[in-house]
Biopython code that builds the backbone (N, CA, C, O; Angstrom):
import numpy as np
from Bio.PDB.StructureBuilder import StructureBuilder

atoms = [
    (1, "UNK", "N", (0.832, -1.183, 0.000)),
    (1, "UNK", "CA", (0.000, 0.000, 0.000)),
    (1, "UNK", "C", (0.880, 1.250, 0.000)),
    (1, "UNK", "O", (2.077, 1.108, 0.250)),
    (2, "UNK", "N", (0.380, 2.477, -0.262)),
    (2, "UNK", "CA", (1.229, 3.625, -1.099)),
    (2, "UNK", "C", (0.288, 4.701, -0.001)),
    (2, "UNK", "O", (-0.907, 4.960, -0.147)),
    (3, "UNK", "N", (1.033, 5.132, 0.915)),
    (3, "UNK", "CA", (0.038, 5.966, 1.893)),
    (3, "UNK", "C", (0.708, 7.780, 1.569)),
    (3, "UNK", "O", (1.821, 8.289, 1.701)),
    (4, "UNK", "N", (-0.503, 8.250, 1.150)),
    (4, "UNK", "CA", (-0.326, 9.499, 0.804)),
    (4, "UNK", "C", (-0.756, 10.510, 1.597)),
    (4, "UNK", "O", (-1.923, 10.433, 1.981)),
    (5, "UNK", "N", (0.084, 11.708, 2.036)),
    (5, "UNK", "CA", (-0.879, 12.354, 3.340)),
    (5, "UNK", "C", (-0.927, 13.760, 2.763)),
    (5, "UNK", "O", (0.112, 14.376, 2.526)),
    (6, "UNK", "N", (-2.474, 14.410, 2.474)),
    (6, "UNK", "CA", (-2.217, 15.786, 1.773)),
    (6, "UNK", "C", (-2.126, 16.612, 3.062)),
    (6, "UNK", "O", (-2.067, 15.998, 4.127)),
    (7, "UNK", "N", (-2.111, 17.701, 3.057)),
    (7, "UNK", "CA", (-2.636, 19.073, 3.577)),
    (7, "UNK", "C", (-3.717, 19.685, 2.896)),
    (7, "UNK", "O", (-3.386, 20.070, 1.774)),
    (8, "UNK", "N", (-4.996, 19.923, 3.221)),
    (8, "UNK", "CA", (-6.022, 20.836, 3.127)),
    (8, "UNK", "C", (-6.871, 21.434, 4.054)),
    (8, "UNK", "O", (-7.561, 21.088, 5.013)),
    (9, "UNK", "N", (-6.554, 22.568, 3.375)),
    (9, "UNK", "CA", (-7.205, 23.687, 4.401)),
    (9, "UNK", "C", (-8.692, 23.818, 3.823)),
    (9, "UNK", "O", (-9.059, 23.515, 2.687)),
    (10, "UNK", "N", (-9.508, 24.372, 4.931)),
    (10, "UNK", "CA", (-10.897, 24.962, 4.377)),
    (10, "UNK", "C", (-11.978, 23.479, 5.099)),
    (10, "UNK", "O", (-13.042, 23.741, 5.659)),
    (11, "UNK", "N", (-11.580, 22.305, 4.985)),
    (11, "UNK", "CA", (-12.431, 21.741, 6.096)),
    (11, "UNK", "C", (-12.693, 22.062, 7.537)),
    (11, "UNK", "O", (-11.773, 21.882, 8.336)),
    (12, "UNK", "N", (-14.079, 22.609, 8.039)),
    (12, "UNK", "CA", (-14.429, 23.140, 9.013)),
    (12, "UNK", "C", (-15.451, 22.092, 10.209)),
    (12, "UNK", "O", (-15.941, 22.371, 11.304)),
    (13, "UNK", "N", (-15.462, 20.776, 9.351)),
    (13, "UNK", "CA", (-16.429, 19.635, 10.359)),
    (13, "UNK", "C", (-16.388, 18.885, 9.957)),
    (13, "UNK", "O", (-15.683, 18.912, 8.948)),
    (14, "UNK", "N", (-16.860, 17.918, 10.202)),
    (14, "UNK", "CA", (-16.639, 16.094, 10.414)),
    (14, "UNK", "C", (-17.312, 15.682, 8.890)),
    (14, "UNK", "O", (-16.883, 14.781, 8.169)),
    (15, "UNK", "N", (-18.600, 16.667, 8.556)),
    (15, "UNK", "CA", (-19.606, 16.813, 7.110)),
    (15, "UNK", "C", (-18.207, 17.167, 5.925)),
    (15, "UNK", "O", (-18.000, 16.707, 4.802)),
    (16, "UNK", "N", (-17.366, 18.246, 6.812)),
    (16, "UNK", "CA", (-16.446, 18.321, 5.689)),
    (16, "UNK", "C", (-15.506, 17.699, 5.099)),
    (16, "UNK", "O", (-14.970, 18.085, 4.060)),
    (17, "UNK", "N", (-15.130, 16.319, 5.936)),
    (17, "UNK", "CA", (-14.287, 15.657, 6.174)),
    (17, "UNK", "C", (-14.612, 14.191, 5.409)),
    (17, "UNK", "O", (-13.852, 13.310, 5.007)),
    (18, "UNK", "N", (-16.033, 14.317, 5.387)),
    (18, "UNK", "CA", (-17.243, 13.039, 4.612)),
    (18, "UNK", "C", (-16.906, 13.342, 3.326)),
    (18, "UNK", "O", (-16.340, 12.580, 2.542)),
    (19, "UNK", "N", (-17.316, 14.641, 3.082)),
    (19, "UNK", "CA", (-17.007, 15.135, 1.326)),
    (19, "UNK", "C", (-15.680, 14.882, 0.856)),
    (19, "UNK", "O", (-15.459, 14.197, -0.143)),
    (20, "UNK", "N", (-14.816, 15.403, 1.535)),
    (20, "UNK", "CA", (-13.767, 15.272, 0.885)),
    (20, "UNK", "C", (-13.386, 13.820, 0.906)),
    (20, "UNK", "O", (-12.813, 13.463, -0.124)),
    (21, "UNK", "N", (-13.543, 12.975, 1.736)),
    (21, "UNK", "CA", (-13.227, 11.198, 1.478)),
    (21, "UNK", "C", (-14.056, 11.041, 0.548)),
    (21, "UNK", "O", (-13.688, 10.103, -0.159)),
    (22, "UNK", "N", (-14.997, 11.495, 0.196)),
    (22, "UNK", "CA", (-16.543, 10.481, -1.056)),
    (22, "UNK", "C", (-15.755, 11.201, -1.865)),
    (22, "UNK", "O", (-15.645, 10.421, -2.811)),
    (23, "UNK", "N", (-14.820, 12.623, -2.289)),
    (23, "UNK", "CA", (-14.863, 12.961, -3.443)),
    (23, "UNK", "C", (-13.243, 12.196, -3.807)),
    (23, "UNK", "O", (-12.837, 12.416, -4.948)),
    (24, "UNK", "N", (-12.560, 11.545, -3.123)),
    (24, "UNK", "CA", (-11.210, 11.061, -3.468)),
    (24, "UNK", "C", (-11.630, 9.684, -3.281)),
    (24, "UNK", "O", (-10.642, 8.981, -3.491)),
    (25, "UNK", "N", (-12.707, 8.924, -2.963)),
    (25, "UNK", "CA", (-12.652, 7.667, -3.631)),
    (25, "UNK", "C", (-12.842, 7.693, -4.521)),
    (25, "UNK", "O", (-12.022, 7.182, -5.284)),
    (26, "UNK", "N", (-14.312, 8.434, -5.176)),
    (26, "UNK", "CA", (-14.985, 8.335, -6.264)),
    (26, "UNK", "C", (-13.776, 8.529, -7.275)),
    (26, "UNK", "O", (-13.860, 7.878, -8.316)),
    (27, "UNK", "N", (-12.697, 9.314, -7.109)),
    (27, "UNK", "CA", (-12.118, 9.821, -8.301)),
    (27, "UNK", "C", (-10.919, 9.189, -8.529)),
    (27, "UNK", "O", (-10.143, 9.604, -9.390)),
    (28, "UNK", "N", (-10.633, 8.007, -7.691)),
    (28, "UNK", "CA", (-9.678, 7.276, -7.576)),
    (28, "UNK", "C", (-9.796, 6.158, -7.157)),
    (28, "UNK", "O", (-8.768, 5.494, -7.292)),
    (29, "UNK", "N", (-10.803, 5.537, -6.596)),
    (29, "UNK", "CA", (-11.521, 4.111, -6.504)),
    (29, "UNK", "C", (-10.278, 3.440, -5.870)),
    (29, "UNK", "O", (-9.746, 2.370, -6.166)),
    (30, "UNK", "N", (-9.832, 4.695, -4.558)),
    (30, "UNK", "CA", (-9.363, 4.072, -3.188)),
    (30, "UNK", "C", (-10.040, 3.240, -2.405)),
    (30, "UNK", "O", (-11.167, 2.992, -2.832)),
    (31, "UNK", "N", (-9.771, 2.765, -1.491)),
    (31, "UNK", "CA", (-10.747, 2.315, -0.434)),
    (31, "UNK", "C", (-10.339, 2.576, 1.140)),
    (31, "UNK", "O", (-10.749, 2.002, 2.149)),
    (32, "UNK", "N", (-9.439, 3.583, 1.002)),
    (32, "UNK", "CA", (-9.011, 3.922, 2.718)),
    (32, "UNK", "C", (-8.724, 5.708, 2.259)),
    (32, "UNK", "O", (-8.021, 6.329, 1.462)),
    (33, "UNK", "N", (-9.461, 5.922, 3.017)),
    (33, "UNK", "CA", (-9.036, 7.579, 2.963)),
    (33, "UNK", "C", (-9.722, 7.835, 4.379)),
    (33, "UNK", "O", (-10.757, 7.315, 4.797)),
    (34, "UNK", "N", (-8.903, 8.755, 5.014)),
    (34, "UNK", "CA", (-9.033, 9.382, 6.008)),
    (34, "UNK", "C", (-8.976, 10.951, 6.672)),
    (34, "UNK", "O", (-7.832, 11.388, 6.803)),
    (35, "UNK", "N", (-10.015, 11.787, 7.077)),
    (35, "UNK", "CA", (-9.622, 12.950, 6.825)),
    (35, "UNK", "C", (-9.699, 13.858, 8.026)),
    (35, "UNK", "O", (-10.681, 13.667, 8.743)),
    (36, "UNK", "N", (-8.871, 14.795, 8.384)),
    (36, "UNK", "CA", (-9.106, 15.457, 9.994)),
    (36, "UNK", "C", (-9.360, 16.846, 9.616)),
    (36, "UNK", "O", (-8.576, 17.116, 8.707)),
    (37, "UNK", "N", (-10.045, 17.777, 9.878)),
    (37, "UNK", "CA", (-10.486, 18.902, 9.588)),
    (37, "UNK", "C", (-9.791, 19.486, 11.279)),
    (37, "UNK", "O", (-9.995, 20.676, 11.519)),
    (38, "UNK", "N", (-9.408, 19.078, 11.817)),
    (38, "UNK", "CA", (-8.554, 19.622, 13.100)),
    (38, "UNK", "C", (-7.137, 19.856, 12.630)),
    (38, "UNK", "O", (-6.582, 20.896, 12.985)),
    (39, "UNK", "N", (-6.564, 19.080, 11.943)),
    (39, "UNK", "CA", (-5.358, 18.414, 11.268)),
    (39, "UNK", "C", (-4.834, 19.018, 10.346)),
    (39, "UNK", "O", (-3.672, 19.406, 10.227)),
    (40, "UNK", "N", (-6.317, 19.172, 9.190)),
    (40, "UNK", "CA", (-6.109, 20.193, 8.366)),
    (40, "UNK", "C", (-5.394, 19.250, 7.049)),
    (40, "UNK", "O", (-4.965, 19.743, 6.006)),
    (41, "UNK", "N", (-5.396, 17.237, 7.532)),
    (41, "UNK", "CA", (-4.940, 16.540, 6.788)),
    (41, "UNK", "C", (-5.885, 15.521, 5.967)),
    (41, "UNK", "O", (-7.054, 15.504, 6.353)),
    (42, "UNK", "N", (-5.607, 14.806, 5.068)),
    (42, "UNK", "CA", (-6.359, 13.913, 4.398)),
    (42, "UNK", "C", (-4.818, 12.732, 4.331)),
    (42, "UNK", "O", (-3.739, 12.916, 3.768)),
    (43, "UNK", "N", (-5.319, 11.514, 5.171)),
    (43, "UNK", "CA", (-4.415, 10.211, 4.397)),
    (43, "UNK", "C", (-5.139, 9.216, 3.408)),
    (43, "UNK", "O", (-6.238, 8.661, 3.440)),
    (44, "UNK", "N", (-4.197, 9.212, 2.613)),
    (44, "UNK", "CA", (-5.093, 8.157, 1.422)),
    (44, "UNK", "C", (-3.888, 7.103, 1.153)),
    (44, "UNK", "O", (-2.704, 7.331, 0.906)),
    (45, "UNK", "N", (-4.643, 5.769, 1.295)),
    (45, "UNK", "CA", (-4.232, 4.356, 1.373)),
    (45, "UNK", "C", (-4.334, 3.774, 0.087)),
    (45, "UNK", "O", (-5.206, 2.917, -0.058)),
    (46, "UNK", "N", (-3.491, 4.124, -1.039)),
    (46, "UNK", "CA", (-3.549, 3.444, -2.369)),
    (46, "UNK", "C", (-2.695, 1.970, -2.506)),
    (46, "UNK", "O", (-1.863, 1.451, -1.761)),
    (47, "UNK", "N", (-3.336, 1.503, -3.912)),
    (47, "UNK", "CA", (-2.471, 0.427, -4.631)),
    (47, "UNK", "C", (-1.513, 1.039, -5.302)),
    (47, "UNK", "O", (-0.396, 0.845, -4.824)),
    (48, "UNK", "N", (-1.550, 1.666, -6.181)),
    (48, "UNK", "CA", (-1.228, 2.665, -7.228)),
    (48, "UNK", "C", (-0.642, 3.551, -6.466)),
    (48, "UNK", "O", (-0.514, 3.320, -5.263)),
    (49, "UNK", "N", (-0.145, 4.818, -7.078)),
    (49, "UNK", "CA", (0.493, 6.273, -6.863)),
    (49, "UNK", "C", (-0.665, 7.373, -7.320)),
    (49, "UNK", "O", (-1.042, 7.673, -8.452)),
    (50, "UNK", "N", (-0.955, 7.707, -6.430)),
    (50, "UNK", "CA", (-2.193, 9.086, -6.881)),
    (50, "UNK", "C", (-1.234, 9.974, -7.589)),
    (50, "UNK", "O", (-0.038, 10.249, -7.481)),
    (51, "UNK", "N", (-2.308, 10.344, -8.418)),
    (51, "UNK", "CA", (-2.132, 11.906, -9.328)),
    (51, "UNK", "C", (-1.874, 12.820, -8.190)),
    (51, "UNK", "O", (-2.462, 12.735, -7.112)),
    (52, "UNK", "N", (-0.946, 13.720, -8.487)),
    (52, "UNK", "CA", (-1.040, 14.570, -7.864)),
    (52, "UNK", "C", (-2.042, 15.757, -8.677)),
    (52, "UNK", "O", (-2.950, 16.239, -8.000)),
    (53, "UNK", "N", (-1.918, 16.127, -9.805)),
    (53, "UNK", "CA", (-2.727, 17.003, -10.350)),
    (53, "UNK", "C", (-3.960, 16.345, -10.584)),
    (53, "UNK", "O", (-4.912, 17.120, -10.678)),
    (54, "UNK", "N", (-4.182, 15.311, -10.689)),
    (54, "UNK", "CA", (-5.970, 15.171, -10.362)),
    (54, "UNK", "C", (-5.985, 15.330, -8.817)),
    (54, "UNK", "O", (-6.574, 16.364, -8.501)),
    (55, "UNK", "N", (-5.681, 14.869, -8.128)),
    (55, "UNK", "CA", (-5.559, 15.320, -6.752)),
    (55, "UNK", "C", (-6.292, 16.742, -6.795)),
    (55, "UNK", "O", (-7.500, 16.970, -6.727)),
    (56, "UNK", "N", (-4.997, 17.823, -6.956)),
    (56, "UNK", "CA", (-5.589, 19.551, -6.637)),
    (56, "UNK", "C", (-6.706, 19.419, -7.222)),
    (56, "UNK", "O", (-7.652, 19.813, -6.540)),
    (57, "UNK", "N", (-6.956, 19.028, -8.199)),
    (57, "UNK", "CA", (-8.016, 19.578, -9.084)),
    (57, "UNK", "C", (-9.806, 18.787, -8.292)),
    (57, "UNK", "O", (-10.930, 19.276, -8.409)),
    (58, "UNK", "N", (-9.461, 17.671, -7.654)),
    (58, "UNK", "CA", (-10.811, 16.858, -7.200)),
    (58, "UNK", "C", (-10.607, 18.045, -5.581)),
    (58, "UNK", "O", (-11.632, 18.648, -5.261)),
    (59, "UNK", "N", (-9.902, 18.177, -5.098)),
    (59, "UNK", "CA", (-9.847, 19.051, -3.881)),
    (59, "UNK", "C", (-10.312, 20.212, -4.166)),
    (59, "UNK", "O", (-11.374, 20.529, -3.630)),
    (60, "UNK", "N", (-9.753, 21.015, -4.941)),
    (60, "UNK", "CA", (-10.804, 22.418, -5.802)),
    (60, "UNK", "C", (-12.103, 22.553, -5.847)),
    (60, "UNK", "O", (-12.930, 23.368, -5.436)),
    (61, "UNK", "N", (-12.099, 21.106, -6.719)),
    (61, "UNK", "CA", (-13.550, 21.386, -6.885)),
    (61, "UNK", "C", (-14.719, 20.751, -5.956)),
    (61, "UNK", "O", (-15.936, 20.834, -6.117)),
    (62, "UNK", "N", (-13.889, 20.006, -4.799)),
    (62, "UNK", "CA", (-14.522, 19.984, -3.590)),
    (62, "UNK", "C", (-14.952, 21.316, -2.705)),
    (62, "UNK", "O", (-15.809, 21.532, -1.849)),
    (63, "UNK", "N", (-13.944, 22.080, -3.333)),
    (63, "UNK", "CA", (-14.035, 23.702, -2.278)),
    (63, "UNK", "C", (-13.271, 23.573, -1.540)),
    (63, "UNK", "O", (-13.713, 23.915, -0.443)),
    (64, "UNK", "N", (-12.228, 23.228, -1.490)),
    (64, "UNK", "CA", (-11.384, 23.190, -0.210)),
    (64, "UNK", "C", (-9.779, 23.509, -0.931)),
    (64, "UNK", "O", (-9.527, 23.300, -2.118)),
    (65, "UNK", "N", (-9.074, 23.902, -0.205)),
    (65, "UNK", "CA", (-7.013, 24.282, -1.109)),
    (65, "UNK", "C", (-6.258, 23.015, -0.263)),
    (65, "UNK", "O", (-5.057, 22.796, -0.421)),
]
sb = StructureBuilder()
sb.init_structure("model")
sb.init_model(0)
sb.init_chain("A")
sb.init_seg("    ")
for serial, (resi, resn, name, xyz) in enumerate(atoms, 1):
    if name == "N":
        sb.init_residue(resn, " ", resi, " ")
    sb.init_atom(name, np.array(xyz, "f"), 0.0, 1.0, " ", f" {name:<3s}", serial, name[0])
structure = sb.get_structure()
């Protein structure tokens, strides 16, 4: 497994923390993502190597940097 840990800012609750895991499975058909809006982090548990530029770009358009 390939454990990736972002930084994003702009999650403010646990709701925000839901979105942003549903929007990085869906777009990468992970199955471990984890996210702390205290933390200000997201870990994601791949097979593969995530995009980093699909990455920013599914985080964007989640609303969040």
């Amino acid at each position: 497994m390939i454990k990736t840990i972002v930084n994003i800012e702009g999650m403010n609750c646990n709701m925000c923390e839901e979105h942003m895991n549903k929007a990085i499975k869906q777009a990468f058909g992970v199955k471990k993502v984890a996210s702390s809006h205290q933390k200000n982090k997201t870990i994601i548990l791949s097979i593969e190597p995530i995009d980093v530029a699909k990455l920013e770009t599914v985080v964007k358009e989640a609303g969040y940097t």
